[in-house]
C-alpha positions as CSV (number, residue, x, y, z in Angstrom):
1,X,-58.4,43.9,-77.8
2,X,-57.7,46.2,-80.4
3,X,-56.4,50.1,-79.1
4,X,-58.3,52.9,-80.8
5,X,-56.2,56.1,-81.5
6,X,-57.1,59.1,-79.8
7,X,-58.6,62.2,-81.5
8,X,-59.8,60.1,-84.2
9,X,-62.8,59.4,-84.8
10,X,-64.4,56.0,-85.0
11,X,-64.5,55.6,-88.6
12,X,-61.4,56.4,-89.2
13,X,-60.0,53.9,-86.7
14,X,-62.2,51.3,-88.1
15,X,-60.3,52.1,-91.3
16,X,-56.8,51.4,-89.6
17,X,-58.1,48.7,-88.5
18,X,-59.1,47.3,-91.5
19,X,-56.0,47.9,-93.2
20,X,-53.7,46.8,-90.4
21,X,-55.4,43.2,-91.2
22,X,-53.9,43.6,-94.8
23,X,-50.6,41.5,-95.5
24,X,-46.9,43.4,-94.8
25,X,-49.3,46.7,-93.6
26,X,-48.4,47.9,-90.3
27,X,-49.8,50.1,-88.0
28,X,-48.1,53.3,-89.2
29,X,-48.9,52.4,-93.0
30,X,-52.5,51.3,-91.9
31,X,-52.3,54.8,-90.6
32,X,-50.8,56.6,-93.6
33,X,-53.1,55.1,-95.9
34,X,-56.5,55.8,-93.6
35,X,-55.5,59.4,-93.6
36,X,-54.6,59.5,-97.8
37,X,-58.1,57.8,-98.3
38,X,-59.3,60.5,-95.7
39,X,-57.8,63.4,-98.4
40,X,-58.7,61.6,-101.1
41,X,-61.8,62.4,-103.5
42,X,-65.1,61.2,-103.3
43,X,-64.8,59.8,-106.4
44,X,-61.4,57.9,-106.6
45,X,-62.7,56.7,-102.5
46,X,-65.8,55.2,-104.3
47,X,-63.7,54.2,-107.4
48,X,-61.6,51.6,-104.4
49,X,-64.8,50.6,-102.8
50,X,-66.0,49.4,-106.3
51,X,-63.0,47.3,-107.2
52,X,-62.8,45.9,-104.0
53,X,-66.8,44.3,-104.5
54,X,-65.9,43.7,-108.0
55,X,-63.2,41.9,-107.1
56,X,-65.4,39.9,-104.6
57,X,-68.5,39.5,-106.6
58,X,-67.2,38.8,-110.1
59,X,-63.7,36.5,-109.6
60,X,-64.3,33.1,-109.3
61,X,-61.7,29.6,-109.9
62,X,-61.4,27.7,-113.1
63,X,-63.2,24.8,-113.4
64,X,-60.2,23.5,-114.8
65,X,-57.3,24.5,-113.1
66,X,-58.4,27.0,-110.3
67,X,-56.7,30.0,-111.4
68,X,-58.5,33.2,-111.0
69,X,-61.1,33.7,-113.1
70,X,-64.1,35.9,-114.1
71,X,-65.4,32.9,-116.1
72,X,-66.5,29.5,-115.9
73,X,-62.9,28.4,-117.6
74,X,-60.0,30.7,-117.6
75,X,-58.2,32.5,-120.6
76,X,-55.5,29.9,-120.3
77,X,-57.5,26.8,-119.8
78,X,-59.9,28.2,-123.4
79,X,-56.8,28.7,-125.4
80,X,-55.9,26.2,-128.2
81,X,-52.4,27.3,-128.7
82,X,-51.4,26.3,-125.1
83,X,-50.4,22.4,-124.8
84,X,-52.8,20.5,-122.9
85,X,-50.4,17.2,-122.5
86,X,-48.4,19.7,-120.1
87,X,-49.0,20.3,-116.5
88,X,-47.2,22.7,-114.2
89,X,-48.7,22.5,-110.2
90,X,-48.2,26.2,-108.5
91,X,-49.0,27.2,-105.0
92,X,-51.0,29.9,-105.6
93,X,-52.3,32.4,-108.7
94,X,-49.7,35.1,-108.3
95,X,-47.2,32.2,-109.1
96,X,-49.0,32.3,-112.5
97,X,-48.3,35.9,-113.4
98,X,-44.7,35.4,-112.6
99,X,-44.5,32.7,-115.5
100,X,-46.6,34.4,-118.0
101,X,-44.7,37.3,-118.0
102,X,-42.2,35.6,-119.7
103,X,-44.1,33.9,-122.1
104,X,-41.7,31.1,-122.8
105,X,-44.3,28.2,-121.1
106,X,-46.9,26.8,-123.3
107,X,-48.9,24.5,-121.3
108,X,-51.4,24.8,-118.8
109,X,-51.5,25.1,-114.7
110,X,-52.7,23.8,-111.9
111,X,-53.5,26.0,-108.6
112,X,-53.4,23.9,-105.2
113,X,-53.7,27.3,-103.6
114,X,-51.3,26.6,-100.8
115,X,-48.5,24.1,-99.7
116,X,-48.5,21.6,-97.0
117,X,-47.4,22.9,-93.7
118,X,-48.2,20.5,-90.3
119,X,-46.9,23.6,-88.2
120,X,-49.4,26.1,-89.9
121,X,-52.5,23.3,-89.4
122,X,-52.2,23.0,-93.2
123,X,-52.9,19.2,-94.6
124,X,-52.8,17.3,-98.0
125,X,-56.6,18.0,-98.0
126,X,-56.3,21.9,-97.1
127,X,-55.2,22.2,-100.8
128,X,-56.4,21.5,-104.3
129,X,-54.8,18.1,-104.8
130,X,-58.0,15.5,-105.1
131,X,-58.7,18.1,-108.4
132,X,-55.7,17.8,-109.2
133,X,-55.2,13.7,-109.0
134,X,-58.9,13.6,-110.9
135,X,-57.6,15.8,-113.6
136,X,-54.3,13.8,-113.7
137,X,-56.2,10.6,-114.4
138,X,-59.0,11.7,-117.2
139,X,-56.4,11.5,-119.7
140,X,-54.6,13.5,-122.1
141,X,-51.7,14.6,-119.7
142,X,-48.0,13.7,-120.2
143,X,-46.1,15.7,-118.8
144,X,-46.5,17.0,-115.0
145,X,-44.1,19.8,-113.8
146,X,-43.7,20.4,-110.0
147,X,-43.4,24.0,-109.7
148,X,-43.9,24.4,-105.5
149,X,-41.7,27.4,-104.0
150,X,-37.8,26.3,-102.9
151,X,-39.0,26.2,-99.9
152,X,-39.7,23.9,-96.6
153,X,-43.6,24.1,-97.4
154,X,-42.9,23.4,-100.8
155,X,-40.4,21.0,-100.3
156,X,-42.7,18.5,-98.2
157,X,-46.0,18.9,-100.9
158,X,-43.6,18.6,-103.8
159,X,-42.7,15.2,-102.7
160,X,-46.3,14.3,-101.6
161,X,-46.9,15.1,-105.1
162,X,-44.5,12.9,-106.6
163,X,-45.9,9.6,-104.6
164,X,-49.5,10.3,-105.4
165,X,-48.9,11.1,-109.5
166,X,-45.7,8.4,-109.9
167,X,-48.7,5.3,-110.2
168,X,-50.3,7.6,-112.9
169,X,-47.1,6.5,-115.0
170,X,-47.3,10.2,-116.2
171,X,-43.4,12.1,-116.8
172,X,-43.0,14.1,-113.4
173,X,-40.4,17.0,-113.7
174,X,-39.3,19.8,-111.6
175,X,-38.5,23.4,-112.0
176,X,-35.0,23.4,-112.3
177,X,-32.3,24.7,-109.5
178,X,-31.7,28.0,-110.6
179,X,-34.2,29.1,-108.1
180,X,-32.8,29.8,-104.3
181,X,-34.0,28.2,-101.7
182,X,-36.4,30.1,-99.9
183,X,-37.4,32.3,-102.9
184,X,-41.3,32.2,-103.8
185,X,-41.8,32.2,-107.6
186,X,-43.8,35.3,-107.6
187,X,-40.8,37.3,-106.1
188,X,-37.9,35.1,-108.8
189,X,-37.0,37.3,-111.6
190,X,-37.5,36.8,-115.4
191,X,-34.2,35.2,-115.9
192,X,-34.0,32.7,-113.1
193,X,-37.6,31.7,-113.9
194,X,-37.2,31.6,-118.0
195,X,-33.6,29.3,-116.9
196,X,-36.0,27.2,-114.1
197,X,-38.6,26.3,-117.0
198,X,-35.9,25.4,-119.8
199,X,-33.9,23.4,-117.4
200,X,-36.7,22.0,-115.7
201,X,-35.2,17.6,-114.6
202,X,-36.8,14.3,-114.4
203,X,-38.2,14.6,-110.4
């Protein structure tokens, strides 16, 4: 059961609430950030409420790749100048923005939108990967580049990924080691990442 602070009043601990649910918030930030909102004007609270139903109603995945979108097919996916023969498999969108940032990858992406975890109740069919094996196989791709997270998660669907695509006969690489174990791509800085891509190995 949830605990209510005292003296407040209920919407403000339905706020607290709200925000406590939010990931790396805890209570006293949930807290901090219920009582800015509470200070805050009407019009930057209603300017948050907006985003927040924008960001629900108008973001959708690419039909292509499943990035986030607020179209049918994504910027990347619609642009000629990126290399279609070339493939790089993240775990989630975020991982995207990491890699764009340095603008040194041409090709295109593929979002599975997690990574296999049996301890988490998370299977081969939890995440994007019958897209992924259908786009594979209409043709037109050479190149595939494992990109999962140097971690256990991404350890264990990296190689699940290798046995399904290896009968495609497609090349299979793999972000190269310059990234530590443990370190999520969306947290890797520009150097490590730009090195990762360049030095990317046969997998």
């Amino acid at each position: 059961m949830e605990k209510t602070l005292p003296q407040a009043t209920d919407a403000v601990n339905r706020l607290i609430q709200e925000f406590s649910k939010l990931p790396g918030v805890g209570p006293k930030s949930a807290q901090r950030l219920t009582y800015y909102m509470l200070r805050a004007s009407v019009e930057q609270t209603q300017a948050l409420a907006d985003a927040l139903l924008s960001l629900k109603q108008k973001t959708q995945l690419c039909s292509c790749c499943f990035n986030i979108t607020d179209t049918d097919v994504c910027q990347i996916c619609r642009n000629p100048q990126r290399n279609p023969a070339l493939v790089l498999i993240v775990e989630q969108p975020q991982d995207i923005l990491a890699l764009e940032h340095m603008g040194i990858y041409k090709g295109r992406y593929h979002v599975l939108h997690g990574a296999i975890s049996p301890t988490e109740g998370v299977g081969s069919g939890d995440i994007r990967l019958k897209e992924l094996i259908a786009r594979l196989s209409g043709g037109g791709i050479t190149e595939v580049i494992i990109g999962t997270n140097p971690t256990v998660e991404g350890e264990t669907t990296a190689m699940y990924l290798k046995r399904l695509i290896t009968p495609l006969g497609l090349r299979i690489t793999r972000l190269a080691r310059g990234l530590p174990f443990g370190t999520e791509l969306e947290y890797a800085d520009d150097v490590t990442l730009s090195r990762a891509i360049e030095g990317r190995q046969e997998f």
